[in-house]
N, C-alpha and C positions, 0 to 999 in steps of 0.2 A: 320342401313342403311349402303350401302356399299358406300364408295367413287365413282364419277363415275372416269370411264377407260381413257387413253388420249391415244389418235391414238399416235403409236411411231413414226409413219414418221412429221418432221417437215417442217411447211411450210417456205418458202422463206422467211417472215417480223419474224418467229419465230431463223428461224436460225440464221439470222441477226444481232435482237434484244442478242441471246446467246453470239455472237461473239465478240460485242460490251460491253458486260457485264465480257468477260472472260478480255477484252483487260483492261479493268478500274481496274479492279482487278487485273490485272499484272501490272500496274503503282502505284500502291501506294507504302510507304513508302517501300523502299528495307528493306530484312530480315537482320538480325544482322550477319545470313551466307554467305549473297553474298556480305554486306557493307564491314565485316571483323570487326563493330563494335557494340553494342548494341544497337538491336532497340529502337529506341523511344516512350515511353507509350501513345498507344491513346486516343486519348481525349475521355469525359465522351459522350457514344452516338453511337461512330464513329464505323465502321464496317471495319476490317483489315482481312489481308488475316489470319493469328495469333487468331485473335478474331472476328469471323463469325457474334457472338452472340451480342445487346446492351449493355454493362454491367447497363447504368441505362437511361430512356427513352428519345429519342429522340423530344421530343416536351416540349420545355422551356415556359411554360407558363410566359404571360407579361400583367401588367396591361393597362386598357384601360377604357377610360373615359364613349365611348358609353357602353360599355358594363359593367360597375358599373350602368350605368346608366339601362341600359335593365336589369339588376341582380334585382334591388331595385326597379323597376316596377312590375315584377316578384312573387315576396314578398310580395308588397302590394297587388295585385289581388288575390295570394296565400289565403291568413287569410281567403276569402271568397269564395272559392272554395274546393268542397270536395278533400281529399288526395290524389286520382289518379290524378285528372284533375290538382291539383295545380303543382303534379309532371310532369305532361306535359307542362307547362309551364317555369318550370326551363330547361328541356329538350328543349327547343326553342330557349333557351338561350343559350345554351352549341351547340346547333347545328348553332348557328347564329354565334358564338364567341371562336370556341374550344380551341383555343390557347391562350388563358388568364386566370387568376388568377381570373377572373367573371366566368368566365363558366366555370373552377374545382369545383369553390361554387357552381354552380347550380346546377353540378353534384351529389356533397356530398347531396344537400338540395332534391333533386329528390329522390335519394336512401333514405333519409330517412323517406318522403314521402311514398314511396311503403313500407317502411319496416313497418309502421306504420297502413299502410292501410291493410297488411298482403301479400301484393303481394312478397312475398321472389323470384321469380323467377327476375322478372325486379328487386328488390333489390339488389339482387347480383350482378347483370351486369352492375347496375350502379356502385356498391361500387368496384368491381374486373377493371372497366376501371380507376376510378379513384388513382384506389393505384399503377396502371401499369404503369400512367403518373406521377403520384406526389406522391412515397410514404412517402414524408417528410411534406405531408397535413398538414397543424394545426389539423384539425379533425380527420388524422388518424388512432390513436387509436379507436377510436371509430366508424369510419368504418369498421375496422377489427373487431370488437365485433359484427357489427349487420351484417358482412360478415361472420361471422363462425356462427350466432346463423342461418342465414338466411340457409345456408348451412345442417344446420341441422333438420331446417322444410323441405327442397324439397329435402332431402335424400343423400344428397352430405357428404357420413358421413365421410370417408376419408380425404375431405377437410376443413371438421368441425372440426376434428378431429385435422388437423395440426396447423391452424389456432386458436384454443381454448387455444390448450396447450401453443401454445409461448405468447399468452394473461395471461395464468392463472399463466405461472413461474413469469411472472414479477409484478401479482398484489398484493395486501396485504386485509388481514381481510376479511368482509362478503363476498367483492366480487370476492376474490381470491376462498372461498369455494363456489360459486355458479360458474363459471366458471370450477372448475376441476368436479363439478357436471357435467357442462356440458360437458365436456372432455370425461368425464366415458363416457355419454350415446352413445356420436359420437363413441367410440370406440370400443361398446359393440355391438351397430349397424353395426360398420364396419368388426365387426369378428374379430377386436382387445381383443381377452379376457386376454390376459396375459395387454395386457395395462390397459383396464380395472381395473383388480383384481388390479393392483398397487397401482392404482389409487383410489380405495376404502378403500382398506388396510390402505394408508397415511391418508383416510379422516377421517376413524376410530381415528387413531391415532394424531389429532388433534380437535376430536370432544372437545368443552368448557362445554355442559353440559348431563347429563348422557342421556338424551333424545335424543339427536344428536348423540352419540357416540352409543346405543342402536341400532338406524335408522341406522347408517352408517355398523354397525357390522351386519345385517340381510343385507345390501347389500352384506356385503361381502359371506357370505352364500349363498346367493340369486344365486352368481357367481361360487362359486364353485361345487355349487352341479348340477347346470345346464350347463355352459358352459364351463369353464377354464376345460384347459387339466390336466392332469399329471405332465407335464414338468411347464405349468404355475407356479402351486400351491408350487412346489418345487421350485421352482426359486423365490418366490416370500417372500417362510417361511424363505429358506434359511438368517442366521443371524439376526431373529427376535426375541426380545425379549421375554420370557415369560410372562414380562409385557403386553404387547401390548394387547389391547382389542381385537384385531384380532387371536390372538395368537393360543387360545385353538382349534375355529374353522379350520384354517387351517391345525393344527397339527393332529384335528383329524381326516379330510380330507383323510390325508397322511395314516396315519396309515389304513382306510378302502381301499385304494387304495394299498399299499401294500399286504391286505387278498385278494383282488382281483388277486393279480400278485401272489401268495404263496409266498411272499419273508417273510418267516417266522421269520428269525431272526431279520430283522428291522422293524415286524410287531409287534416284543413286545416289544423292543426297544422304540418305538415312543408311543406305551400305556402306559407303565411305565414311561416313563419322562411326559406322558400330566395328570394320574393319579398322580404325584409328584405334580408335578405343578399347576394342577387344581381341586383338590380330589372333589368341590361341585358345577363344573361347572354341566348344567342341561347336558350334552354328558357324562359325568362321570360314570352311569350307564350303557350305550352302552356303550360304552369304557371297563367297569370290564367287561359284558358280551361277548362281543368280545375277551378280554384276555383269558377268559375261556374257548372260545371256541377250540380256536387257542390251547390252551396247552392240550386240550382232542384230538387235531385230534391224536393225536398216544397213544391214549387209547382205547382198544378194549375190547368187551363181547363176550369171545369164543362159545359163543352160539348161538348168533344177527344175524340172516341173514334177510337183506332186501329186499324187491319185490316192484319192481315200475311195475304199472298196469293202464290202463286207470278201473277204476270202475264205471265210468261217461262219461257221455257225447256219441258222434257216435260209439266210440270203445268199448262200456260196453262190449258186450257180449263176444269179444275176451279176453279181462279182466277178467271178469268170470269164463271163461273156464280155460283158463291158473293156476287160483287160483284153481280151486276144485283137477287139478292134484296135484298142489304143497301141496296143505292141505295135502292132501292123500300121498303123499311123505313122508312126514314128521310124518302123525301120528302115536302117539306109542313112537315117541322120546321128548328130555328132549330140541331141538333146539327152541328159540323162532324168531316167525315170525313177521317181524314187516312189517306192509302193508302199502303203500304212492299210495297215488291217481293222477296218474299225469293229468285224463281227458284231457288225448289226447295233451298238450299242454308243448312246449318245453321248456317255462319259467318255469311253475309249474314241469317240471320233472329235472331242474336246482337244483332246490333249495329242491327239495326232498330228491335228491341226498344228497346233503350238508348237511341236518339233518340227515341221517341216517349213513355219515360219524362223522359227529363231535358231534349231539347228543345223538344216538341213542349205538355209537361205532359199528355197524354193522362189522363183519370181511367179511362178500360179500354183493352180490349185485345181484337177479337176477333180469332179466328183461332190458328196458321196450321190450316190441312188436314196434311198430312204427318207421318206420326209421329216421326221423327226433327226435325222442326225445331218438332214441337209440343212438344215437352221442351225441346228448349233454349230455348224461350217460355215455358214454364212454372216453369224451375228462375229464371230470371231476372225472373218477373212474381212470384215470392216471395221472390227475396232484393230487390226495390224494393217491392214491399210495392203490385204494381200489379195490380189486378182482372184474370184474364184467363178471356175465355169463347170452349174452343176448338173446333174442329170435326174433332178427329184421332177415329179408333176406335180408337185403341189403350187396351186398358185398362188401368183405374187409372193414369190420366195426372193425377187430380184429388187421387192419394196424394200428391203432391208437396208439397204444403201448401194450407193454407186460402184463398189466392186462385188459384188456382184452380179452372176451372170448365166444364164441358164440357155442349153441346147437339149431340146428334149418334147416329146408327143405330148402337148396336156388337154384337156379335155376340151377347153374355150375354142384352142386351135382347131379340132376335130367339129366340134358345132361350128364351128364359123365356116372351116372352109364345106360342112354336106351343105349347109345351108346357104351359102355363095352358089353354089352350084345348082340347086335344086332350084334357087328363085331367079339367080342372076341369067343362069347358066340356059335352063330348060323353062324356064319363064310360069314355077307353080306358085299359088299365092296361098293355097290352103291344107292343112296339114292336120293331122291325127298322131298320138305317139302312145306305145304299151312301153313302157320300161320298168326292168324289178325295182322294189322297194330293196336297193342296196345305196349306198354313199355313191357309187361311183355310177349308178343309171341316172337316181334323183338329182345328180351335178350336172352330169349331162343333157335331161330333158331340161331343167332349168336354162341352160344354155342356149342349149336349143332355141327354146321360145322365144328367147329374149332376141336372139337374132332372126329368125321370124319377123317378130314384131319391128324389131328396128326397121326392119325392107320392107314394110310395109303389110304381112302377110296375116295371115291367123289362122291360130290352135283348134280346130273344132271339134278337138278330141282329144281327152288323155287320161287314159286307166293306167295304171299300176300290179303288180303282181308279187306276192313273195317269191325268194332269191329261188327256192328249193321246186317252185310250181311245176309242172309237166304236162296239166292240161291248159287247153287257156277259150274255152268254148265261150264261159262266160264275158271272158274280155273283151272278144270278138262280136256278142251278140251287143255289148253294149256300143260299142263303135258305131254300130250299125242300127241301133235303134230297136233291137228286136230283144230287147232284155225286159225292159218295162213297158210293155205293149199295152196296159189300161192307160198310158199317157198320149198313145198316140189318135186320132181321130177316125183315120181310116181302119185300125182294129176294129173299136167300139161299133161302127158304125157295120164290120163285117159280123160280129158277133150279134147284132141284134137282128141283121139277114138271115144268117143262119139260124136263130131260134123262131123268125116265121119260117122259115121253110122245112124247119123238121116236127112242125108243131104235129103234135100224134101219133110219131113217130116212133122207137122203142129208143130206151138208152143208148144202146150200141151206136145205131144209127146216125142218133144225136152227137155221139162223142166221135164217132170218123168224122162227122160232116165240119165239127170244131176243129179237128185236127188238119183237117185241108185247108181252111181258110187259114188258120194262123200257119199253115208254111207257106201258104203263100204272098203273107204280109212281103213286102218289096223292103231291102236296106235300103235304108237311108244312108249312101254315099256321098256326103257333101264336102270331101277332103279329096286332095290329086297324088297325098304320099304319106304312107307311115314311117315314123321314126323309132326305131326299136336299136337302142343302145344295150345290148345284153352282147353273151359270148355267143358264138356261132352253134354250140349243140343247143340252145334255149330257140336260137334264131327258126333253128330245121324243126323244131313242133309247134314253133306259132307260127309258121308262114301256112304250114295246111288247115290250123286251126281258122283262119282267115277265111281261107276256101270254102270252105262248110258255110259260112255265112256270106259267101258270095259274091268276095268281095274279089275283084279280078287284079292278079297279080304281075303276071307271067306279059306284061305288058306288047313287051317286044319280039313277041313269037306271034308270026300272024297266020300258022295253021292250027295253034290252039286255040287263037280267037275265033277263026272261023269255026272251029269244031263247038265251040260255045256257044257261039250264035245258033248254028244249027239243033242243039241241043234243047238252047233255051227259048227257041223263035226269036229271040230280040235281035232286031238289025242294027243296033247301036249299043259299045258296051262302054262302060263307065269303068275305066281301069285305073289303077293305083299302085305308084312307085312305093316298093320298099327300098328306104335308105338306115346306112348303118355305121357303127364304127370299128376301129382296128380288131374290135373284139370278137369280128365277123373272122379273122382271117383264122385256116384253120389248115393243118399239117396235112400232108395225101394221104390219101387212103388205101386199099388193096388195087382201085381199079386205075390209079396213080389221077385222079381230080380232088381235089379237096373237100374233108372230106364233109364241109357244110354242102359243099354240090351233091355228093354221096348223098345224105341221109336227107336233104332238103328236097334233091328234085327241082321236078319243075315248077312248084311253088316258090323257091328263091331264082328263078330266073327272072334278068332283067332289072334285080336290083342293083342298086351301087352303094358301095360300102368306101369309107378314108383310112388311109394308113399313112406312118410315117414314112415306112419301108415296102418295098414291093422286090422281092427279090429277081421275078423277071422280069423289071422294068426295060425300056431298051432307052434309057435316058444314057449317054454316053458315061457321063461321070459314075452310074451304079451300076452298070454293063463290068468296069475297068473296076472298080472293088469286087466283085460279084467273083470275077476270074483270077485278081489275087487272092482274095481268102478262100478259093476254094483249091488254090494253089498249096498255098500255105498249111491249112489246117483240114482238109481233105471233107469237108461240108460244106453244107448252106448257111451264110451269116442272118441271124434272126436281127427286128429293129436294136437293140442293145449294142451286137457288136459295132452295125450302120452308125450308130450316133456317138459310140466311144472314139471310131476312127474318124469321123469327122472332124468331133471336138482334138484330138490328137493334132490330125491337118490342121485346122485353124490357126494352132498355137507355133506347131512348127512353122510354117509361113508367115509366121509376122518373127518367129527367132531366128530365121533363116534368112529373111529379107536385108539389103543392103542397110537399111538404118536401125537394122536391130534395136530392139529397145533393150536400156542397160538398166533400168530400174523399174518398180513396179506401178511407180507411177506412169511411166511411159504403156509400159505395157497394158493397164488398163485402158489407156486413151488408146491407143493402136487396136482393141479389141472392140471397143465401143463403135469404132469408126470403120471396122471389116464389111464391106457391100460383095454381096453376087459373089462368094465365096462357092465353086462349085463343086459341090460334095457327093457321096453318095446317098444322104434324103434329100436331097436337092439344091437351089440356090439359095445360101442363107446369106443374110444380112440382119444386126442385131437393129431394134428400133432405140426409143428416146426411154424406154424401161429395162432396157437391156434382155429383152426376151429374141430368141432367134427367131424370121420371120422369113417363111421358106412356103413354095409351093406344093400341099402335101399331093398326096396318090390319090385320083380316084379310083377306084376299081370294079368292074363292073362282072355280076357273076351270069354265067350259060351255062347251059348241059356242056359246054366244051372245056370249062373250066373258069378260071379267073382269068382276066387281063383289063392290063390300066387301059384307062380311057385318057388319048391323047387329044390334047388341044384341037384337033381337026375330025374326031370324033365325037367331040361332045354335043353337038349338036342335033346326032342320029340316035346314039343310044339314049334307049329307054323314051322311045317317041311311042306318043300315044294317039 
């Protein structure tokens, strides 16, 4: 709840009352600065300009006869009344009497009343009023005991917490250990863990018989493995003996938290002093097998390469895929594959990681696919210092550090190379894009543009569309200007023709004579190419929805141009490339064309779309996979298997090679330094980021189907 506000203007009795209150306060005892000599000490209570505060409470309780007398009536009614009601009755008392040494008693006798009856909330407030007036009560201490336990039931753990401990330093024997019992929990509750863990640690280390000291040491456990930090644990081992029944536990604590942080040298350190120390504690076997592990991470099997893969779960089939290429990679050589299942999830591709560094001695690492479990493979393949070449799109996954390594289609790549193409290539400078409002269009139009704009070009257009859209009329009319037609001049200018020329005319009249001029408003085509990053079934109803609005496609067919011109009288057509990405490529159909040519027509003729993969390419190197895996596994390889057996080639050829590399150090440098590697997506070589840098596919689509556009064709297709 909030305080409430106070109006800042005061009133007249308000300022008054201020003035009157400054003025008492400037009369008391002068300071020792303006006397010239040392203040005088206030009395116990008094409130000084020096000392604001009570130092101890102002209400001096005094005995009184009525009120012994009302106390001891009180009492007696008490016996026969249940524990609330009795406690209202002492409460009567203290209300009738508060300034006597009767009604502090009543008070104490109320509080323990509720305490007993379980009401801890009124407990407290009796027992916290009464220590505020009298903490030198006879009964004190033991109002403070049922004020920190009370504390402790309605959550008050903080001041359970305070309250406990200055109870528990001062007590001795069982109720001293029940007390820091109860200290721990207030403080375990209050997100005190370093207090805590102290706390238990001592209780250990006073437990009397092996069953308590047992109890106590599984607490202390109990604390470090679930809540105490880091810094706790070490603060707490620090200077403890190896005696100590705490000992091992903590120690070994440290030591897992070290493998955690790679702090390798104090992580055998603290194994070998807790194996000294404790050869047949039951952690003594974690403990050897931890040490082993730790002195194998820089042991390696020049042959070991590992593949993290979803094999399970929603990703199988990507998983799959990825594996048949890399099998086929590999086969015929002496490399052994060792496969980890990460089932899509980035704990299990953690700690997959971790065995095939320290158990497996893996010298790489390829894989995973998934961008969430390709970081936690990547942050983890650079703190072991393990080569990894991954196959996620996500960029700049290779920022991570220098082992890191990625062969794989990402989006930057796909905008860079349509757009090398489109301006370097076919020499356009002006561009329009529709892409959906999904993560993977809004990355790529961003791309896009930017490479545009670096070569010098510009955007002069770009709508948006939800993922799920199926018309796209309006997107189209706005490209073209014909959306908002009170902006244009030649509208305006046609509308006010048309209402002189139909003036007198009936309604009807009126509204054809409107409707022919505004069809005949002209697009405004001020762009040479659209860019539509969507999948190839979105692609086949926006290329006709284009049409409608006039906007000519079909660039590279010159008896439909002619058939347009004659259509439309114009002897000159303004035509525009559609370009696109992999997302274009699309499975055959019944008439065996794919089937974005299928349902698109001759609306997508003549554009050209980027791919990683083309599976008829007739590049030698993807001709020669194309015919073994269709060998092998009796299908067509999609980009996944293309880029797993790559990556596979890659690694065998540098483990194959005459100076083989024997460590992963090597091997990182041997992969950094691979040029004009030729594979089936083409020539890769990694850059100064370690991303592979390869000439991707263009592809150009006809009524005859798809086929790449080869170096000595690109300067015909798609001429306008």
């Amino acid at each position: 709840m909030h305080a409430p506000t106070m109006d800042a203007r005061l009133s007249p009795c308000r300022a008054l009352l201020l003035a009157l209150t400054m003025l008492i306060v400037a009369c008391k005892t002068p300071s020792a600065a303006s006397s010239g000599t040392d203040s005088t000490p206030s009395s116990p209570g008094e409130v000084t300009q020096e000392n604001p505060f009570p130092t101890r409470p102002t209400v001096k309780a005094r005995q009184d006869s009525a009120a012994d007398a009302a106390l001891a009536q009180a009492a007696q009614q008490a016996q026969s009344a249940p524990g609330k009601k009795g406690a209202e009755l002492f409460l009567a008392v203290r209300k009738a009497y508060p300034e006597t040494t009767a009604g502090q008693e009543a008070l104490y006798r109320a509080g323990v009343l509720f305490y007993e009856s379980q009401d801890y909330v009124n407990a407290r407030k009796s027992f916290n009023e009464l220590l505020f007036e009298n903490p030198l009560h006879p009964e004190a201490a033991d109002a403070k005991l049922r004020l920190g336990r009370s504390a402790l039931e309605v959550g008050a753990y903080r001041d359970a917490y305070l309250m406990l401990s200055s109870l528990a330093e001062r007590a001795e024997g069982a109720e001293q250990v029940r007390l820091w019992q109860d200290t721990a929990k207030a403080a375990e509750k209050a997100g005190l863990y370093g207090q805590a863990l102290q706390i238990a640690v001592d209780l250990a280390g006073r437990a009397q018989t092996p069953e308590e000291q047992q109890a106590a040491v599984a607490r202390v456990q109990q604390l470090v493995e679930g809540r105490a930090g880091f810094v706790d644990v070490a603060r707490v081992a620090e200077g403890l003996p190896a005696s100590h029944p705490a000992w091992p536990v903590l120690t070994f604590k440290l030591a897992r938290i070290h493998y955690h942080l790679r702090d390798w040298t104090r992580l055998e350190e603290t194994l070998n002093r807790f194996l000294a120390e404790a050869p047949s504690h039951p952690f003594a076997p974690q403990a050897r097998e931890l040490l082993t592990r730790a002195t194998r991470r820089v042991e390696v099997q020049p042959r070991a390469v590992g593949l993290l893969l979803p094999m399970t779960g929603k990703y199988k089939a990507w998983g799959e895929a990825v594996l048949r290429g890399v099998k086929l990679g590999l086969s015929g050589s002496d490399v052994e594959l060792i496969v980890k299942d990460t089932q899509g999830d980035v704990n299990l591709t953690g700690q997959a990681m971790e065995q095939l560094a320290y158990d497996e001695g893996a010298i790489a690492v390829l894989g995973p696919i998934a961008s969430e479990d390709s970081r936690r493979a990547a942050l983890l393949a650079e703190e072991l210092q393990v080569p990894l070449l991954t196959f996620t799109r996500q960029e700049d996954i290779t920022a991570i550090g220098p082992y890191v390594f990625r062969n794989m289609l990402t989006n930057s790549a796909q905008a860079r190379a349509i757009a090398d193409y489109a301006m370097k290539e076919k020499g356009l400078r002006s561009f329009a894009m529709l892409y959906p409002n999904l993560p993977y269009g809004v990355e790529l139009a961003n791309d896009f543009w930017d490479q545009v704009v670096d070569n010098g070009g510009q955007v002069r257009g770009a709508e948006t569309y939800a993922h799920d859209q199926t018309t796209f009329t309006s997107e189209a009319k706005k490209l073209v200007g014909r959306y908002y037609l009170e902006d244009r001049g030649d509208y305006v200018e046609g509308v006010r023709e048309v209402q002189e020329q139909t003036t007198g005319q009936d309604a009807f009249r009126k509204r054809k004579a409107m409707e022919k001029m505004k069809g005949s408003v002209e697009p405004i085509v001020d762009f040479e190419a659209i860019f539509i990053p969507d999948e190839w079934r979105r692609v086949s109803l926006v290329a006709p929805a284009l049409a409608v609005e006039d906007i000519v496609t079909n660039a590279c067919d010159a008896r439909d141009l002619e058939r347009i011109r004659k259509t439309t009288g114009k002897k000159t057509l303004k035509t525009v490339m559609l370009l696109g990405t992999n997302a274009w490529s699309s499975a055959k159909g019944a008439s065996g064309l794919p089937e974005l040519v299928e349902r698109g027509g001759k609306f997508v003729n003549c554009s050209v779309y980027v791919d990683g993969f083309f599976v008829d390419s007739q590049r030698p190197a993807t001709q020669r996979f194309v015919k073994s895996y269709r060998q092998t596994y009796n299908g067509d390889p999609s980009l996944l298997e293309a880029y797993g057996y790559d990556s596979a080639r890659m690694l065998r050829q540098l483990l194959e090679s005459k100076q083989a590399p024997q460590s992963r150090a090597e091997l990182r440098e041997a992969l950094a330094n691979l040029k004009d590697f030729d594979g089936a997506t083409g020539k890769t070589s990694f850059d100064d980021k370690r991303e592979a840098r390869k000439p991707l596919f263009l592809l150009s689509v006809s009524n005859k189907g798809v086929t790449e556009v080869t170096p000595d064709q690109r300067a015909s297709v798609g001429d306008m």
